[in-house]
N, C-alpha and C positions, 0 to 999 in steps of 0.2 A: 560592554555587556556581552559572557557567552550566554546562550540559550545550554539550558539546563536536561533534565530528560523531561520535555515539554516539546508544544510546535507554539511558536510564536508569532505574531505578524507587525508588524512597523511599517507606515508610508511615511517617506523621506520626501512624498511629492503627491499629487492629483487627490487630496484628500483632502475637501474643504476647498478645491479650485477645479476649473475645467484646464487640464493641459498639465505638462510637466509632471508623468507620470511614472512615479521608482515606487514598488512595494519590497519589501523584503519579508522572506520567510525562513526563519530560524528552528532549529531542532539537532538535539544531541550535540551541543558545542559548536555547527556548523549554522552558515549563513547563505542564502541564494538570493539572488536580484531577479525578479521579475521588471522590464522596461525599463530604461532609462531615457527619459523622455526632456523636453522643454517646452516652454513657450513663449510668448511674444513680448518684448516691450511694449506699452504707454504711455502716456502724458506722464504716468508718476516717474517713470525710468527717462528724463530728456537727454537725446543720442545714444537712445538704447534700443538694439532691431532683438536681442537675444539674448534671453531670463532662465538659468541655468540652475536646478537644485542645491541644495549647500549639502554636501555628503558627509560633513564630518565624523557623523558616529560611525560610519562603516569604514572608511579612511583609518579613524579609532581602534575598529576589530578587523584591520584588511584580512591579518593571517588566518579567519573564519570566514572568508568567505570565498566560496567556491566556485559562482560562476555568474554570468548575466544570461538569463531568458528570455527573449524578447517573441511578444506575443503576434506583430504587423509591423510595417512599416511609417506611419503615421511619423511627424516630425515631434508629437508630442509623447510620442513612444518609443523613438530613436534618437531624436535628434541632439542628445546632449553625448552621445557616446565618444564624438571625436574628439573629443575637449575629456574626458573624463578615461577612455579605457585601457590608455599606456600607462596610463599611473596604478592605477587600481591592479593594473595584471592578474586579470584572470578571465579564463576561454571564453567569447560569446559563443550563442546558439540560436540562431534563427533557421526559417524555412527558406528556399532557395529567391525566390522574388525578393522579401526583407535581404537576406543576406546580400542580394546586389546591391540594394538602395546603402545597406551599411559597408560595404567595398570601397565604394566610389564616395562616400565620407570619410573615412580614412585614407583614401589614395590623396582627396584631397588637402588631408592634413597633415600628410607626408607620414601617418602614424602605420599602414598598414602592416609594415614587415614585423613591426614590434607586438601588435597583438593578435591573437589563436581566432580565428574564426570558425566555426564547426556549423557546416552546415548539413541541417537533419532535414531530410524527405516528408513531404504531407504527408499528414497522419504517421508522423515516426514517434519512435519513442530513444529515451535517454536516461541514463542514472547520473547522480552527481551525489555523491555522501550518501546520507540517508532519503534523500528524494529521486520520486523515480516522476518524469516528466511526458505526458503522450499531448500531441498536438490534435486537436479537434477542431477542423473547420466548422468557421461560423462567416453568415453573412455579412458583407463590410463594405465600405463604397470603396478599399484597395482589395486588388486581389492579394490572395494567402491573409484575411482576417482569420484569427485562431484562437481559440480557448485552449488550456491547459488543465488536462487533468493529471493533479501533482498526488502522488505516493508518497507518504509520512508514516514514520510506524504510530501514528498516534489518531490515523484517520485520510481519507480521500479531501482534497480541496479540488473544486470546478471553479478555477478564475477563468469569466470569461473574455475579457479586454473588450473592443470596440468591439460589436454585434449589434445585429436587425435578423426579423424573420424577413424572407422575400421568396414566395413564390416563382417569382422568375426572376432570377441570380443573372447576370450577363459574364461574370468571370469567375473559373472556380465553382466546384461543388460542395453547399455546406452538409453538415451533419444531420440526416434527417430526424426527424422527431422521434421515430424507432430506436434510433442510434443512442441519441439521448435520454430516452427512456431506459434502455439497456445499461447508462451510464449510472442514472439513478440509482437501479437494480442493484447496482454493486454497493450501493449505502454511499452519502455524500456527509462527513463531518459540518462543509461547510461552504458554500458558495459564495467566491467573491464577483458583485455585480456590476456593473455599468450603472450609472445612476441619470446621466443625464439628461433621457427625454420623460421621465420619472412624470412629470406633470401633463406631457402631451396623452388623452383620453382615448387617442386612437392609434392603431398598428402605426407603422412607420411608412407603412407602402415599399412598394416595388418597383425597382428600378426598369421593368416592363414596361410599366403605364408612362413614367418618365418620357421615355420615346414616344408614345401617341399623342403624349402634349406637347412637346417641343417643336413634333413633327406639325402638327397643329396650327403651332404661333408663325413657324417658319415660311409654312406655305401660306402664310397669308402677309407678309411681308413684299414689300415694293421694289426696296432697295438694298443696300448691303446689308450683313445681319453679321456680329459680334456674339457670342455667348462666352458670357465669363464662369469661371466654376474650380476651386480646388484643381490646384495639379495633380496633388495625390490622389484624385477622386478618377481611377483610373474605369470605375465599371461608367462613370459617368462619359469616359471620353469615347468610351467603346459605344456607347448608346450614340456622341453628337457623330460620329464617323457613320452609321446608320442612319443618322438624318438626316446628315448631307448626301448620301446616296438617293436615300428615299424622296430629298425634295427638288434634284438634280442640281447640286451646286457642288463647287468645286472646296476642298478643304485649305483651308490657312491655320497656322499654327505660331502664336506669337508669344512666347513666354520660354526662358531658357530651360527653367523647369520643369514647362509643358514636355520639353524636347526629352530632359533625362528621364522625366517617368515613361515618357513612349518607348524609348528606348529600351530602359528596363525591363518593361512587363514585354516587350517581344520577344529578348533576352531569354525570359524565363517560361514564354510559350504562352502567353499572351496577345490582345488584340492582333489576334494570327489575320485577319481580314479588315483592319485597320485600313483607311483607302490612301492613296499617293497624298502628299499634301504638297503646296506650293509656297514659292516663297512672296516677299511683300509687294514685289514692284510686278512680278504675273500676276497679282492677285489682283491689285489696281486697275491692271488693266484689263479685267475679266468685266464684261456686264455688271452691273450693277446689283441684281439678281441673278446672278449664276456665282456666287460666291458666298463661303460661310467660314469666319473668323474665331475661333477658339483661342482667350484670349487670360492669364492671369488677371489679378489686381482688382476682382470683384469686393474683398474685404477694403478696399479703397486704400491700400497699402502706394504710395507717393511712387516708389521708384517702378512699379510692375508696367506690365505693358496697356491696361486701359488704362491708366492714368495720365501715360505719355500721351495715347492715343486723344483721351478728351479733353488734353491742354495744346494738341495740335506740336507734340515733339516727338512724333514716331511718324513712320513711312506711310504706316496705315492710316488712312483719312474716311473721317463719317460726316454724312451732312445730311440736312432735311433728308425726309423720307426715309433714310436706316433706320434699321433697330438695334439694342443692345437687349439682353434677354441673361437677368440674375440668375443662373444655376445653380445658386448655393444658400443657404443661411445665413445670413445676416447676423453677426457673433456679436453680443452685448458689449456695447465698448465701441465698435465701430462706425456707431452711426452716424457720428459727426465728421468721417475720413469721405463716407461713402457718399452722407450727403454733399461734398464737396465736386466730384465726380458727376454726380447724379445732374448737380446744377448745372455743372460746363456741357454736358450731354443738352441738357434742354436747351441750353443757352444757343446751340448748334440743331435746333428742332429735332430732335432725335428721339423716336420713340423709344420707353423703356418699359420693360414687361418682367415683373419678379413674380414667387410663387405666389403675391397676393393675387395677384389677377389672374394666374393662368397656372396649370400643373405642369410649371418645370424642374421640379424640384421635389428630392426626397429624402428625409435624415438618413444615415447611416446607425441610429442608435434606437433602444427600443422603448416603443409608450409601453403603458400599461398594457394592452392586452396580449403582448409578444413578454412583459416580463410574468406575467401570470402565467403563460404560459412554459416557460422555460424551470418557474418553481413545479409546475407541474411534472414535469420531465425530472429535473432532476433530485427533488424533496430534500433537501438539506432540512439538517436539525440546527444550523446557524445562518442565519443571513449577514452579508458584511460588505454594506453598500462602500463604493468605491468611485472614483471619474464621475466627481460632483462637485457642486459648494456645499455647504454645509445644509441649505435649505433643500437640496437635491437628494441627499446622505438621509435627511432624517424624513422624508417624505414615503422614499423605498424601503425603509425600514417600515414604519408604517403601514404599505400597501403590501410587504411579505408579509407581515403578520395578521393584517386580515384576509388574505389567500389562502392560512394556515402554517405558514412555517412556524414551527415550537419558539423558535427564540434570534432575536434580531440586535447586533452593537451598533453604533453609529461611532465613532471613531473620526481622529484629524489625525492632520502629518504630524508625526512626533512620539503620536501614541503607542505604548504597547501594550497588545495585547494578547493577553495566554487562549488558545484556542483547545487546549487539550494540556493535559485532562483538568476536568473541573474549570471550564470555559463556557461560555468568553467571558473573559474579566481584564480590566484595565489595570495594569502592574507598574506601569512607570510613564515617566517623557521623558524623548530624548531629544537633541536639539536639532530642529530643521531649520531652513530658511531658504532667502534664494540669494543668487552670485549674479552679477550682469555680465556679458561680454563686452568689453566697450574697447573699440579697435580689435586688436590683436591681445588684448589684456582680461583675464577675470579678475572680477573685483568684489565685497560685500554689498548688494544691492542698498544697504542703509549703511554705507560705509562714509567714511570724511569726503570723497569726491563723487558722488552722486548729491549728496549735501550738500554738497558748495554749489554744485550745478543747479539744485533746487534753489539753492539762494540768492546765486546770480541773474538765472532767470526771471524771480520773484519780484527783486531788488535793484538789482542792476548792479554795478561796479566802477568803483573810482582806483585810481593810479596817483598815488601822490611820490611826487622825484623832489627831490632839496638834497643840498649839498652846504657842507657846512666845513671850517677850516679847522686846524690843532686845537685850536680855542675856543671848540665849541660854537662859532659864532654862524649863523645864516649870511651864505654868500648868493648874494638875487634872490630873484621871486621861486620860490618853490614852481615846478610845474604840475597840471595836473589833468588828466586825462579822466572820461569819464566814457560808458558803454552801460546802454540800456537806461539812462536816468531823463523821467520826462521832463526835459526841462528847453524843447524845441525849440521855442519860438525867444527864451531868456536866455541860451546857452550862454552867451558872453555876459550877460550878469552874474552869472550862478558862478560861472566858472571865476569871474575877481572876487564873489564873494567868498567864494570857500578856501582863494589864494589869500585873502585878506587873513582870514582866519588860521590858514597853514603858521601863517608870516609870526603873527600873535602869540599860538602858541608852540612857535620853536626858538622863543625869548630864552626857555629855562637853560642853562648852561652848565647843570647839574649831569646825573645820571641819565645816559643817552638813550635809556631802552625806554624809561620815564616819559623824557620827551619826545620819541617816537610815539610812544603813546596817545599822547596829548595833541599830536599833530594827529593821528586817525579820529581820535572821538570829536575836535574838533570842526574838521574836514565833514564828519557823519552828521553830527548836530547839523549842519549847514544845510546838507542837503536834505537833513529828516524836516527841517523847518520849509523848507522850500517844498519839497513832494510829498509828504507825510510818507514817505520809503524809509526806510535803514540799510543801505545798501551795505556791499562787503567792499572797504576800505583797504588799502593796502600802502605800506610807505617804505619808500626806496632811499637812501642815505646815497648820497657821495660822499666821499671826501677828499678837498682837493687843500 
C-alpha cells in the first residue's frame, strides 16, 4: 500500500497492548517509522524472554520507507531494532542518550557498520521526504523522554511517546507549558497520546517527592536495604544515589543492566554527581546499616539479580532485619513471578515495603489531570489515543472528548487510518502480529513450534522406536520413551501397556506409513486412557 496525496497512520505494534511500539506515518507515496519497540514473553510464549512485531507490510513497501524516529530509549521503543534495522536499511534518528543505548545494541549484534545512525541534538529538528521532525522534551523516568512534532503538508501531528508532568524533573529539561502552548498556537491536525495511566484520577507525581519517601523508609531501617527499580528508570537511580547520601550508606550496584544505563547516561552528561559504588564482597562487609543495594528483577523476572539474591545464589546476602523496598509498578502479568520472590524474602524475615505502604514510587505516564492538561496546551482537532490496550485506547478517547477535543478515533495495530484530508476514517487492515526470538532464531509467535511447545508442555510427550526387517515384520519389543506424562508412581505399568499396544498394532504388513500410523494413535489411546492427556506422539522406524 503507497500512501496517496493523504497523511495516513498505521500501528504495526502498542496499539491495543502496553509495549512493542512501531507507528507508521505515511504521506505522498512515502512512509516513516516512528519507534521500533518490543516486549516481553509469558506463560503464553514457553522459553520465550523476547516478543518482537511482525513487520510484514512495511517489509512489503520497504522502497517507501524513509526512516526510523525514535522517540526514547525504553526497550519497548527500541528494543526490536537489532534484530530488525540491517534488513530494513534505512537511517535511524535518535537524540544522543537514546542513540548510545541504540549503539551498543547494534555493536552487540555485530550490526552496527551496516546501519546509518544520525544522531539529532535536544530539541533539533530534521526532514525526511515530506515530514519535517522537531524533538520536544517531555518528562519521562529516562532521560531524553521526547515528543515529536511531525510537519505534513496536510497538517502538524504532536506524537508524544512516553510522558508525565513533573514539577521537579531530576534529569533533563521538559518543554514548559508556554512552550506547549506556543506549539498549540501553531494549529495541531492531530495529537498522538499515551494512553496508559488513562484511568489513574490523579497527576502522576514527581520524581521529587520519590526521594523524601524513600529517604523516609531508608532511614528507618536496621539492617541492609535492597531497592529494586527498572534499569531504564535512570531519573529513579539519580534520586536512590541521593538517598544513599542523604542516609549515609554506601552504594551497591547489582544488575548488568544497571551497569549499561549508568554508564550510558554519564556518557551523555548525565548522573554527573552519581556517588562511588562498590562492589559485592565490600559491600558484605560494610555494617549492616551503612549499605544500600540497587538491584534489578523487581518484575520477578528468574534470572535478574533479586531473584538470585532471594534464592540465596548471588554474593549478595539478606537476612532478618533487611529490607527490600519495590521502586516500581507492579505490570499486570507479573504477579505470580513476584509473588514468588516476595515469599523467599519473607521466608528469610525480610521486610518488604512497595508503593502500597509507603511513597516509593511514581509512574512515568500521565493520569487524567496531566492529559487534560496537555489537550489544553496543545488543542488538537483529532485525538488518536495510542500505548494502550484497547480498554485504555477507548477510555482517552472518551476523557478528550469530554475536555472538548472536536473529534477522537480509537484504532488497533493493523488499522489504517486517513488523517487528512476528510479524517479520521478508517480505510483498510493490514496484517500485524508478533514474531518470538527463541535462541538465536525468529520465528511466528503462533507458528508450528511454539505450538508443539504449547503442546508438549500441556500434554507431554512419548518416543516410540521399533524396528522392523524386509518383510515388514516387528523385530523385539518396540521401545518407548515418555517426558512429562503423569504416570509416577505406574510408570512400568503404563510403559508395558502402551509397548503391548505398539506390538499389536505394528501386525499390519501392508503400507508402512499406515502402520506407523497405527502404532502413534495406538500408543496415544493408551496413554489418553491412562491420564485423560493426548500427548504428542512420535514414531521412529529402524530397519534392520
Amino acid at each position: 500500500m503507497t500512501p496517496g496525496k493523504e497523511l495516513l497512520f498505521l500501528a504495526l505494534g502498542g496499539s491495543g497492548e502496553i509495549g512493542m511500539n512501531v507507528n507508521l506515518y505515511g504521506a505522498n507515496g512515502k512512509w516513516v517509522m516512528v519507534d521500533l519497540g518490543l516486549t516481553f514473553g509469558g506463560t503464553e510464549y514457553p522459553g520465550i524472554d523476547l516478543v518482537l512485531p511482525d513487520l510484514s507490510f512495511i517489509e512489503e513497501n520497504i522502497d517507501d520507507l524513509l526512516g526510523i524516529v525514535l522517540t526514547h530509549g525504553h526497550e519497548d521503543h527500541i528494543g526490536a531494532i537489532p534484530y530488525f534495522a540491517a534488513d530494513l536499511g534505512v537511517p535511524l534518528y535518535a537524540t544522543p542518550f537514546t542513540a548510545s543505548l541504540i549503539r551498543k545494541k547494534l555493536e552487540e549484534e555485530g550490526v552496527s557498520k551496516s546501519v546509518k545512525l544520525n544522531v539529532i541534538e535536544n530539541d533539533g529538528s530534521f526532514k525526511l521526504g515530506p515530514f519535517g521532525f522537531t524533538y520536544l522534551p517531555l518528562a519521562h523516568s529516562i532521560p531524553e523522554g521526547n515528543a515529536l512534532l511531525i510537519e505534513t503538508p496536510y497538517g502538524r501531528i504532536f506524537h508524544t511517546g512516553d510522558w508525565k508532568l513533573d514539577d521537579e524533573p531530576l534529569l533533563g529539561v521538559p518543554s514548559t507549558p508556554e512552550e506547549l502552548s506556543a506549539v498549540g498556537d501553531k494549529g495541531i491536525l492531530a495529537l498522538v497520546c499515551d494512553s496508559t495511566n488513562v484511568f489513574n484520577s490523579e497527576s502522576s507525581g514527581s520524581e521529587g517527592s520519590v526521594r523524601d519517601g524513600l529517604d523516609t523508609v531508608v532511614r528507618s531501617a536496621r539492617g541492609r536495604v535492597l531497592v529494586t527499580t527498572f534499569a531504564s528508570n535512570a531519573a529513579r537511580l539519580q534520586t536512590l544515589g541521593r538517598v544513599a547520601q542523604d542516609t549515609g550508606r554506601t552504594l551497591c550496584v547489582a544488575g548488568r543492566s544497571l551497569d549499561r544505563i549508568i554508564k550510558a547516561a554519564q556518557g551523555a552528561g548525565y548522573l554527573k554527581d552519581f556517588p562511588e559504588t562498590v562492589g559485592f564482597d565490600e559491600a558484605m562487609a560494610l555494617p549492616r546499616n551503612k549499605v544500600l543495594i540497587v538491584a534489578t528483577g523487581g518484575q520477578g523476572e528468574t534470572r535478574a539479580a533479586l531473584s538470585r539474591i532471594a534464592f540465596d545464589s548471588h554474593q549478595i546476602k539478606l537476612a532478618e532485619g533487611d529490607m527490600v523496598i519495590f521502586s516500581s509498578r507492579q505490570i499486570p502479568g507479573n504477579e505470580v513471578a513476584i509473588g514468588k520472590i516476595q515469599n523467599a524474602l519473607a521466608g528469610k524475615k525480610v521486610e518488604m515495603v512497595t508503593d502500597r505502604q509507603a511513597d516509593v514510587h511514581v509512574s512515568g505516564h500521565p493520569g487524567r489531570p496531566d492529559l487534560a492538561a496537555m489537550y489544553k496546551w496543545i488543542r488538537p482537532e483529532i485525538l488518536l489515543p495510542v500505548h494502550g490496550e484497547m480498554r485504555h485506547m477507548a477510555e482517552q478517547a472518551r476523557f478528550g472528548l469530554s475536555e472538548g477535543i472536536p473529534r477522537a478515533i480509537v484504532q488497533g495495530n493493523g488499522t489504517v487510518l486517513r488523517l487528512a484530508p476528510d479524517g479520521p476514517v478508517a480505510i483498510g487492515q493490514e496484517r500485524t502480529g508478533r514474531l518470538v526470538l527463541d535462541g538465536d532464531v525468529i520465528l511466528p509467535a503462533d507458528g508450528s513450534t511454539i505450538n508443539e511447545r504449547r503442546r508438549v508442555g500441556n500434554h507431554g510427550y512419548i518416543a516410540v522406536t521399533a524396528a522392523f526387517d524386509s518383510q515388514g515384520r516387528l523385530q523385539g519389543d518396540p521401545a518407548i520413551q515418555v517426558q512429562g506424562i503423569p504416570v509416577e508412581e505406574d510408570k512400568e505399568d503404563f510403559l508395558r501397556e502402551a509397548q503391548e499396544a505398539a506390538t499389536e498394532a505394528a501386525t499390519d504388513k501392508g503400507d508402512p506409513a499406515k502402520r506407523n500410523e497405527a502404532i502413534r494413535l495406538a500408543v496415544r489411546r493408551t496413554a489418553t486412557r491412562w491420564t485423560g492427556k493426548k500427548p504428542i506422539v512420535t514414531v521412529a522406524i529402524i530397519s534392520v
